[in-house]
C-alpha positions as CSV (number, residue, x, y, z in Angstrom):
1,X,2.2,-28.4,-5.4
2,X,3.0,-28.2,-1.9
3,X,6.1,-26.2,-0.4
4,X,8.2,-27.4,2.8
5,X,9.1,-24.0,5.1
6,X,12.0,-23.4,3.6
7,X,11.1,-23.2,-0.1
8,X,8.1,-20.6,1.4
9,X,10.2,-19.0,2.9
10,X,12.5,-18.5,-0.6
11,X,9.2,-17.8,-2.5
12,X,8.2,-14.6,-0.5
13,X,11.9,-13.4,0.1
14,X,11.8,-14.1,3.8
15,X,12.9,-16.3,6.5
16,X,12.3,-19.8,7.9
17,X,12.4,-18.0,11.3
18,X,9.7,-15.4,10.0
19,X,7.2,-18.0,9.5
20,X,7.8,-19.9,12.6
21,X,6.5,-16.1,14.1
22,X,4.0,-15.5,12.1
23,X,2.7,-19.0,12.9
24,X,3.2,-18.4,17.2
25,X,1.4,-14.9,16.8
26,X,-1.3,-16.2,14.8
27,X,-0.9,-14.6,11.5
28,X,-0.4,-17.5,9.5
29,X,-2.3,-20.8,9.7
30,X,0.1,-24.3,10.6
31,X,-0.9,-26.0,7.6
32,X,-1.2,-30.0,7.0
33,X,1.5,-32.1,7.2
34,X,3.0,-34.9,5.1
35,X,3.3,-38.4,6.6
36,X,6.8,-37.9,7.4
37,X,5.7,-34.8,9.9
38,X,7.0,-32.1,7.7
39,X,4.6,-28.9,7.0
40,X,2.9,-28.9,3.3
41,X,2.2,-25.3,2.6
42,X,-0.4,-24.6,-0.4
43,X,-1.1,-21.4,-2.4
44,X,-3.4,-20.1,0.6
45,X,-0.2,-19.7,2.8
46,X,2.0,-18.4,-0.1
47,X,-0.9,-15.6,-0.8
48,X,-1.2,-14.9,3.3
49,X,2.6,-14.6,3.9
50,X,2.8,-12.2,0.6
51,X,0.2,-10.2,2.0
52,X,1.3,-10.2,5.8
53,X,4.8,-9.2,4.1
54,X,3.8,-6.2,2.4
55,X,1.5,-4.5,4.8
56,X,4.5,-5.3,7.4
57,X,6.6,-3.4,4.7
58,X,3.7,-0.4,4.2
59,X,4.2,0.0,8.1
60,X,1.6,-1.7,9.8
61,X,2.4,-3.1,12.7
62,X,2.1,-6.9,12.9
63,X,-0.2,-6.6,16.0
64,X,-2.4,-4.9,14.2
65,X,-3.1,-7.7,11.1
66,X,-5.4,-9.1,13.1
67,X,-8.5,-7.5,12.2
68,X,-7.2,-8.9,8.7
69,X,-9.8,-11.6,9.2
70,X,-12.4,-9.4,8.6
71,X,-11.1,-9.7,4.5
72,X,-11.1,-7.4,2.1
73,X,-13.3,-4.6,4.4
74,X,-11.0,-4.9,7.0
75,X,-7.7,-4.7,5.3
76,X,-9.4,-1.3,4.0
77,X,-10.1,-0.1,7.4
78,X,-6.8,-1.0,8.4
79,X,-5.0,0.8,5.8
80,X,-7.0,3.9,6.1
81,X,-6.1,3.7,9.8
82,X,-2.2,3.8,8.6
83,X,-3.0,5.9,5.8
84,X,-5.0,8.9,8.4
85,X,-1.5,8.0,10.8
86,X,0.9,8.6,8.3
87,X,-1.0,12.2,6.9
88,X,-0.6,13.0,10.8
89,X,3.3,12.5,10.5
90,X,3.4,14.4,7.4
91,X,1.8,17.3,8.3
92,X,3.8,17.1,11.6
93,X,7.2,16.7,9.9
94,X,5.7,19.4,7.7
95,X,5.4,21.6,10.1
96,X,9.0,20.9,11.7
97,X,10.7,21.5,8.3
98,X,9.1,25.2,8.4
99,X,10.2,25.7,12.0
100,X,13.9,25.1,11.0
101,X,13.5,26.8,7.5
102,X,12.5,30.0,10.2
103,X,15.3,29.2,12.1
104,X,17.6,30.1,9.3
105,X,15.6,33.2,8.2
106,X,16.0,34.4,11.6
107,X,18.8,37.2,12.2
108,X,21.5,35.6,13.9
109,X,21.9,37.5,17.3
């Protein structure tokens, strides 16, 4: 059952103009089209844009899905990276929380 761009584009809750980008920055793969030139998008492209969506949303940075291709190994790798990244900002934002929370323990002068 094949989808034209816009009925993707309602399927994973994003835009017509989303795909066009995903499609200039390599992400997502131009798939066939029908006889009348329109694109005919299949499951594959449904399951990429899902995917592409998500990490996007987890905070991965779009130039980084890329090493994607690697599969399911480098999808891991990639999230770890984010995953060690985002431990950094916690303990940093940690760390700033005590530094005010001192701030207000402090005698006022």
């Amino acid at each position: 059952m094949p989808w034209s761009t816009r009925e993707l584009a309602e399927l994973a809750s994003t835009t017509v103009n989303t795909i066009r980008h995903y499609h200039r920055v390599g992400l997502l793969d131009e798939p066939e089209r029908r006889y009348n030139g329109y694109k005919q998008y299949e499951m594959q492209h449904l399951v990429t844009l899902l995917r592409i969506r998500r990490l996007a949303d987890l905070g991965l940075p779009l130039s980084q899905m890329h090493d994607l291709s690697a599969g399911p190994e480098g999808v891991a790798h990639v999230l770890r990276e984010l995953d060690a990244e985002l431990q950094m900002s916690i303990e940093r934002l940690q760390g700033v929380r005590a530094d005010i929370a001192e701030e207000f323990r402090a005698p006022c002068s």
